[in-house]
N, CA, C and O of each residue as an XYZ file, in Angstrom:
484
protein
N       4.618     -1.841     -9.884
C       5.811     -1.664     -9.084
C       7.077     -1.761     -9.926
O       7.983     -0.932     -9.842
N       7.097     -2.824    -10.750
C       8.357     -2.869    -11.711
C       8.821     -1.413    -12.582
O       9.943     -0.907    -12.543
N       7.940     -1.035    -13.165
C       7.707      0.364    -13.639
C       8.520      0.948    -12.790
O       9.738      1.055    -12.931
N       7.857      1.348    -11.869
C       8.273      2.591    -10.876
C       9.828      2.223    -10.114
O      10.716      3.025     -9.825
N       9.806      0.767     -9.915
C      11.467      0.546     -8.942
C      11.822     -0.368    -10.571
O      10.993     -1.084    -11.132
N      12.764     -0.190    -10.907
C      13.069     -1.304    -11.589
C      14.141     -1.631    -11.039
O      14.500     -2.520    -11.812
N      14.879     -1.572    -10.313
C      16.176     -2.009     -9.631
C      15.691     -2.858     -8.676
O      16.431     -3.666     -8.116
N      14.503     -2.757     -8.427
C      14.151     -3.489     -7.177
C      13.178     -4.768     -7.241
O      11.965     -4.775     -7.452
N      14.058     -5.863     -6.996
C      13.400     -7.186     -7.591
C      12.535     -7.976     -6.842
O      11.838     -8.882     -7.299
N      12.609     -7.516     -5.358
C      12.008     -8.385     -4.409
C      11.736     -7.210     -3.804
O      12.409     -6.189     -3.944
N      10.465     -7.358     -2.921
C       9.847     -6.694     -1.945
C       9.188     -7.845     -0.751
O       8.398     -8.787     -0.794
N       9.908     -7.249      0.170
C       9.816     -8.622      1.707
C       8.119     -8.678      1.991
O       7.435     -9.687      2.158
N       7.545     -6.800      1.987
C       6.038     -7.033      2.391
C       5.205     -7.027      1.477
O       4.317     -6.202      1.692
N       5.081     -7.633      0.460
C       4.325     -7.352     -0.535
C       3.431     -8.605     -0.435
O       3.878     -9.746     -0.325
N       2.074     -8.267     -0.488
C       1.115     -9.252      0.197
C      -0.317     -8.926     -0.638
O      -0.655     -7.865     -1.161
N      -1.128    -10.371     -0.570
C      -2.456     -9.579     -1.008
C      -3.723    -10.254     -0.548
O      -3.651    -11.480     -0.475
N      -4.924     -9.664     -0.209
C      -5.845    -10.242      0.558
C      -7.003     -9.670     -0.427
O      -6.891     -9.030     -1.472
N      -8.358    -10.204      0.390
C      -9.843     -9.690     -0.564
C      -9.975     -8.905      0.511
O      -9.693     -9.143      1.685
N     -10.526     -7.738     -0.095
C     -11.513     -6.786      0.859
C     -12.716     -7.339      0.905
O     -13.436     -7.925      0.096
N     -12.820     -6.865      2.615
C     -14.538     -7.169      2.713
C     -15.181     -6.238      3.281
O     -14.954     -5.558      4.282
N     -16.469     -6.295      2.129
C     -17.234     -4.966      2.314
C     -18.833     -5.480      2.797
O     -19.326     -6.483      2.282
N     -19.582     -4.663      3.855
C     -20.901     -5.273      3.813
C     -21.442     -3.636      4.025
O     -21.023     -2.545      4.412
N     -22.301     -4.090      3.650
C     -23.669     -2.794      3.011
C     -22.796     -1.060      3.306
O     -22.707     -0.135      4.113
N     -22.144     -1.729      1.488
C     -21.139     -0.430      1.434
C     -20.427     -0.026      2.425
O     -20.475      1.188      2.624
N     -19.427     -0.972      3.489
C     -18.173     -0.385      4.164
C     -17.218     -1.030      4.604
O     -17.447     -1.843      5.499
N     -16.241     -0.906      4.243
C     -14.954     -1.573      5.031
C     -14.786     -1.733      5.963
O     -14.476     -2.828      6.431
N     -14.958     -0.481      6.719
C     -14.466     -0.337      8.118
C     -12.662     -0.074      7.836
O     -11.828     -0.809      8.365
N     -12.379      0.813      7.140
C     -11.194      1.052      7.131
C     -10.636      2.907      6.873
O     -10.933      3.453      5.810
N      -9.883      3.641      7.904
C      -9.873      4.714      7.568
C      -8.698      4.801      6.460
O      -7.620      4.214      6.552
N      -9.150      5.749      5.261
C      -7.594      5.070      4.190
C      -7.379      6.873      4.253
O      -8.191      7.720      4.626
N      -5.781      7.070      3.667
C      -5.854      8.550      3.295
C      -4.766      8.177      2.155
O      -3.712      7.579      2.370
N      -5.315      8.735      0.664
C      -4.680      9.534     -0.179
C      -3.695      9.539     -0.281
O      -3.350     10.222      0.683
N      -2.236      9.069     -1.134
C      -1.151      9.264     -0.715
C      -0.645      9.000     -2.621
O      -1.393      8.443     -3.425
N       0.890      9.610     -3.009
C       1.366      9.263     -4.176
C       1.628      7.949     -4.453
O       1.722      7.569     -5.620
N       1.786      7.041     -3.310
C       2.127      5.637     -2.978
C       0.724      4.883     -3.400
O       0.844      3.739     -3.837
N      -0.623      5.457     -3.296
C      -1.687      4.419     -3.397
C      -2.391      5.025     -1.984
O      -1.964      6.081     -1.518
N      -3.527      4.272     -1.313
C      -4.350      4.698      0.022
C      -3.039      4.273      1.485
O      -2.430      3.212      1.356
N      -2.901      4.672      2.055
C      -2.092      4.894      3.028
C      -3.465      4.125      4.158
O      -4.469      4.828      4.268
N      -3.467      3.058      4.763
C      -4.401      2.407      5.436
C      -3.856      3.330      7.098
O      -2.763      3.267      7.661
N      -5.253      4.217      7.547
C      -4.831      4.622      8.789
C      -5.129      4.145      9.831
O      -4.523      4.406     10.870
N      -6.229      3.266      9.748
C      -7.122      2.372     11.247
C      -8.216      1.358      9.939
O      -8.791      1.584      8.874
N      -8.023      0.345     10.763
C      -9.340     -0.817     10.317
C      -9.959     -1.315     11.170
O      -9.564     -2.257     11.858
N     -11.622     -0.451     11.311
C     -12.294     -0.987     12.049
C     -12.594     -2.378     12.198
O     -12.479     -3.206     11.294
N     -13.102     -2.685     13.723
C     -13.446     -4.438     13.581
C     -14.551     -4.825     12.846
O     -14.554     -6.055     12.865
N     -15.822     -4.266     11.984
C     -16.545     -4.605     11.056
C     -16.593     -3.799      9.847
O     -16.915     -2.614      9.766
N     -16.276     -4.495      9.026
C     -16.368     -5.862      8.997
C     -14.831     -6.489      8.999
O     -13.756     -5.915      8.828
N     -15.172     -8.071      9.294
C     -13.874     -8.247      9.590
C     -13.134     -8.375      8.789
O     -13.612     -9.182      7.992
N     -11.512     -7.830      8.254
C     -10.710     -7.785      7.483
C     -10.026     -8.685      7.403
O     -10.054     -9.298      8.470
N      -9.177     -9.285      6.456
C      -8.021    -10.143      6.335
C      -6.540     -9.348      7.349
O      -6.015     -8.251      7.156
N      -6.257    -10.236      8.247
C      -5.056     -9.846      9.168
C      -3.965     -9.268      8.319
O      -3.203     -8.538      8.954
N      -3.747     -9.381      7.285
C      -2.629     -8.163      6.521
C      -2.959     -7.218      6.057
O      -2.196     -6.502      5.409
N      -4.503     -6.895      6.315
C      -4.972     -5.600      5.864
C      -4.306     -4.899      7.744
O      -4.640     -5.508      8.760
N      -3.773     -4.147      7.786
C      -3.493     -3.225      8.711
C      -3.295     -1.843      8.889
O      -2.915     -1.413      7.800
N      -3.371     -0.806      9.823
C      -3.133      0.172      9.682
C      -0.981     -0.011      9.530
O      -0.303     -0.885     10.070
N      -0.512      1.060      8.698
C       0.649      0.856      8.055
C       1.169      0.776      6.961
O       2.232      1.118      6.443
N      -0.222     -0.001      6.522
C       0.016     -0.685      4.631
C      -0.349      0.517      4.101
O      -0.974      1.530      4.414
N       0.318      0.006      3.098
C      -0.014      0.854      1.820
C      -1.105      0.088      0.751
O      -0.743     -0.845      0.035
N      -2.200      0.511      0.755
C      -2.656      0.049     -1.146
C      -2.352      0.292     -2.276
O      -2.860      1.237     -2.880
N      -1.463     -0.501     -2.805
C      -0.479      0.195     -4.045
C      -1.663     -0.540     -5.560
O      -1.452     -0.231     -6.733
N      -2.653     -1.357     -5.186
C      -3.050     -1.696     -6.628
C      -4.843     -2.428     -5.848
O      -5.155     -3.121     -4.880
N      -5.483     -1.819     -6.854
C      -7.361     -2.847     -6.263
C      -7.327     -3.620     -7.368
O      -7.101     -3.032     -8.426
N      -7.572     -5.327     -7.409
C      -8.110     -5.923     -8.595
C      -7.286     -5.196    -10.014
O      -7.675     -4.713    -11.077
N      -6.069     -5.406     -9.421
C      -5.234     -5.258    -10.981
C      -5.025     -3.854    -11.266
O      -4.693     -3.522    -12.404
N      -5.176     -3.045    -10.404
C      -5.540     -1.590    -11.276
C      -4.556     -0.907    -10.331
O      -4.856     -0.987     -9.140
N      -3.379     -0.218    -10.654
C      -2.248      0.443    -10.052
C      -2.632      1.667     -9.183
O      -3.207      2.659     -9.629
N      -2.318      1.523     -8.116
C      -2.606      3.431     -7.602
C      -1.458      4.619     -7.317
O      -1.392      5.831     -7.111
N      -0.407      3.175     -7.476
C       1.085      3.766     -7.315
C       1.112      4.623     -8.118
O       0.567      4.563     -9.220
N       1.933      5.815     -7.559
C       2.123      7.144     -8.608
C       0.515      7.659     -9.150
O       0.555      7.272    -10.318
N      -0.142      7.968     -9.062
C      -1.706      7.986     -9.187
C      -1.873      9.519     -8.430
O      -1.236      9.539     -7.377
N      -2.577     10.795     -8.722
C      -2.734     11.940     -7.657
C      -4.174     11.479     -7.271
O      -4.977     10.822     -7.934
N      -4.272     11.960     -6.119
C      -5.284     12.042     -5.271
C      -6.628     11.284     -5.615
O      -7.094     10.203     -5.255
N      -7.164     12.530     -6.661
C      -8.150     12.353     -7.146
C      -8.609     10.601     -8.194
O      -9.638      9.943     -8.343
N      -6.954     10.465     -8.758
C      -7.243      8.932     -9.344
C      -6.928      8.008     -8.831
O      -7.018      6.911     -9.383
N      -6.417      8.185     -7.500
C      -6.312      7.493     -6.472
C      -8.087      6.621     -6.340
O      -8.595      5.549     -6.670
N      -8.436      7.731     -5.739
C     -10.039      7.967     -5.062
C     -10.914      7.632     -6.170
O     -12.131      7.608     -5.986
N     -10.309      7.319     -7.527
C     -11.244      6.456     -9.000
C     -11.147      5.637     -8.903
O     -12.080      4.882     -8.628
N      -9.590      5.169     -9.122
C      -9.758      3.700     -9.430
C      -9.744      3.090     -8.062
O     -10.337      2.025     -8.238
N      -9.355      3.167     -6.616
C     -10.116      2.729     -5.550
C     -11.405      2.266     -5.674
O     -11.680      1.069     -5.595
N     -12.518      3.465     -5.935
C     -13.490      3.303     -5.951
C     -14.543      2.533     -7.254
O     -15.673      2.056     -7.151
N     -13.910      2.620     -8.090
C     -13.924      1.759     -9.305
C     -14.078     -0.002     -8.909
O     -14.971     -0.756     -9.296
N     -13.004     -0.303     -8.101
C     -12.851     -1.513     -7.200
C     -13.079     -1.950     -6.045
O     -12.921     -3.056     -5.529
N     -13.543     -0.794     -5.611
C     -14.825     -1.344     -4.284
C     -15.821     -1.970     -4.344
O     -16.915     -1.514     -4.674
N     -15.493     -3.526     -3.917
C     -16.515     -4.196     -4.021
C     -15.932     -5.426     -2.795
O     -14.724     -5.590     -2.624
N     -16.777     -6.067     -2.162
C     -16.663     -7.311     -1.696
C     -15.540     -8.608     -2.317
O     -15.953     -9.367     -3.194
N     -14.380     -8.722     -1.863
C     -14.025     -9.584     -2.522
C     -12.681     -9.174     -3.591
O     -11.913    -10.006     -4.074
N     -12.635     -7.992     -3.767
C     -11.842     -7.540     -4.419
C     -10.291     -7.591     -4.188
O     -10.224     -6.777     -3.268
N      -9.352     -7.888     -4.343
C      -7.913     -8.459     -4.379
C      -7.141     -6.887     -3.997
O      -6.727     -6.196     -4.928
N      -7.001     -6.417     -2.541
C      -5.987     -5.635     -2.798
C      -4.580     -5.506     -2.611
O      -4.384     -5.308     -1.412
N      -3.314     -5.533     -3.370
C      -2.196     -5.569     -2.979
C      -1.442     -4.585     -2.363
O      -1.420     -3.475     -2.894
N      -0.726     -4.809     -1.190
C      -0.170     -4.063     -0.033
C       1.172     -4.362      0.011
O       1.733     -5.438     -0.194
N       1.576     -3.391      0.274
C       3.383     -3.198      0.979
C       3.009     -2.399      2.516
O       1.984     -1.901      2.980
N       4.220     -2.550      2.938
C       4.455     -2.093      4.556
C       4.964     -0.444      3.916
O       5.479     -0.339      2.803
N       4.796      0.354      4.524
C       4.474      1.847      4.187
C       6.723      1.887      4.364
O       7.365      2.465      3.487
N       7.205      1.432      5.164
C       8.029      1.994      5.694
C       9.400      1.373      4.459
O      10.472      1.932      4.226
N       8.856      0.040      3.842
C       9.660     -0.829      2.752
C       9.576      0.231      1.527
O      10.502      0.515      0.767
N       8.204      0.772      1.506
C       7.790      1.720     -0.036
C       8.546      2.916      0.020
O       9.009      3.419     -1.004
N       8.712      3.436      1.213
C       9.457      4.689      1.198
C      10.773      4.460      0.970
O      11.411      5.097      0.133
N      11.446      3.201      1.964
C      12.624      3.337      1.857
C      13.532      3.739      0.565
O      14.432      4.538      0.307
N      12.594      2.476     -0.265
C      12.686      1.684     -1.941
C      12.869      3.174     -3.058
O      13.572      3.304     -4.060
N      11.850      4.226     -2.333
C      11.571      5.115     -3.133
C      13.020      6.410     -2.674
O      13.721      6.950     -3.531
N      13.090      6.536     -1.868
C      14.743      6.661     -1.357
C      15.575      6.546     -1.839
O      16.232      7.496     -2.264
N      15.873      5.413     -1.966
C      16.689      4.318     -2.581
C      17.020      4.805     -3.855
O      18.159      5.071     -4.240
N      15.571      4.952     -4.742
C      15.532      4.757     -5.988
C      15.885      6.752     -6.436
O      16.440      7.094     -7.481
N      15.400      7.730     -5.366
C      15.872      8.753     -6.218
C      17.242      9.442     -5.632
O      17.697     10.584     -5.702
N      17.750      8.055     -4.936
C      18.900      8.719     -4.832
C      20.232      8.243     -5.481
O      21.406      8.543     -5.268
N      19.558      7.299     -6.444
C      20.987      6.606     -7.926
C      21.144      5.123     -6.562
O      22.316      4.776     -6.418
N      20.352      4.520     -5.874
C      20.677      3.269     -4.922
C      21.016      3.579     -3.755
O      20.514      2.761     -2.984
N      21.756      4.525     -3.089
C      22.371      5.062     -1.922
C      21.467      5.353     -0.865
O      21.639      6.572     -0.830
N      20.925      5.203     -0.291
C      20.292      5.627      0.892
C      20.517      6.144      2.286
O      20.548      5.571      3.375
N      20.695      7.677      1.847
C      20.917      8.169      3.259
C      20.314      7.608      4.668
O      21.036      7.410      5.644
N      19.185      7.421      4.662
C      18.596      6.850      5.688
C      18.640      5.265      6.292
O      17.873      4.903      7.184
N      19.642      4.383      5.678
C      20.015      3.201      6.510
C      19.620      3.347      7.639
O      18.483      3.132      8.060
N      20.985      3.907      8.487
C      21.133      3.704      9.697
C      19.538      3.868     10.265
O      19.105      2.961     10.976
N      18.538      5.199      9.900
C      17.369      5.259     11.094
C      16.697      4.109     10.443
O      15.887      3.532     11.169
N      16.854      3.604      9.147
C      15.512      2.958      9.311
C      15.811      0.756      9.898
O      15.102     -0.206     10.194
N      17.378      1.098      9.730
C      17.771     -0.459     10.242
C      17.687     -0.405     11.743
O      18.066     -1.437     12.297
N      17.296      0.519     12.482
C      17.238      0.693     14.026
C      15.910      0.504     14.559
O      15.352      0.450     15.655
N      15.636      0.425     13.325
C      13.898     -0.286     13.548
C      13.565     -1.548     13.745
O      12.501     -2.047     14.112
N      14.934     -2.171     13.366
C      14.385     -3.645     13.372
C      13.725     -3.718     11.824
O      13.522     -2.723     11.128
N      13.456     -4.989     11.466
C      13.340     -5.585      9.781
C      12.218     -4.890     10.047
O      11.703     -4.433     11.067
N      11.822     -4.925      8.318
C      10.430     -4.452      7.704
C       9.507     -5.208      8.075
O       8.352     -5.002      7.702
């Protein structure tokens, strides 16, 4: 993350839990994204850590970055780190975009206003 934002020193949702996997499955629908797996639904088995949610982003498995990553090395090093137990770190999808906003627009962010009408991250 430092890499990619360096202006940006704190992140409010940045969180990290173990995945849990039993006989090869999460129970989690993920999709592909430049951000890392974009979490779309987490089934109830197996049961997940409560900050795994649909929303998050997976920006890193067990140390290994997916941020900025295409598709395909997304879907490596994911799978590289699929395992029971494995450490994945998450942001709230809506903090990553903003940040990334933020960041290619020299700090300025056109989009304040819609995204402070949301209520906090």
């Amino acid at each position: 993350l430092t890499s990619a934002y360096p202006n940006k020193s704190i992140w409010r949702s940045l969180r990290s839990c173990r995945l849990r996997v039993e006989d090869g499955n999460a129970g989690l629908e993920l999709e592909a994204s430049d951000f890392g797996y974009i979490v779309e639904a987490v089934d109830g088995v197996p049961a997940q850590d409560p900050a795994l949610q649909a929303g998050c982003i997976v920006v890193a498995v067990d140390g290994a970055p997916l941020l900025g990553l295409d598709e395909d090395a997304v879907e490596a090093a994911f799978g590289a780190g699929f395992k029971d137990g494995a450490e994945l770190m998450l942001l709230e999808d809506k903090e990553l975009r903003r940040a990334t906003v933020e960041r290619d627009s020299q700090g300025e962010c056109p989009c304040n206003d819609d995204l402070d009408d949301d209520g906090p991250l």
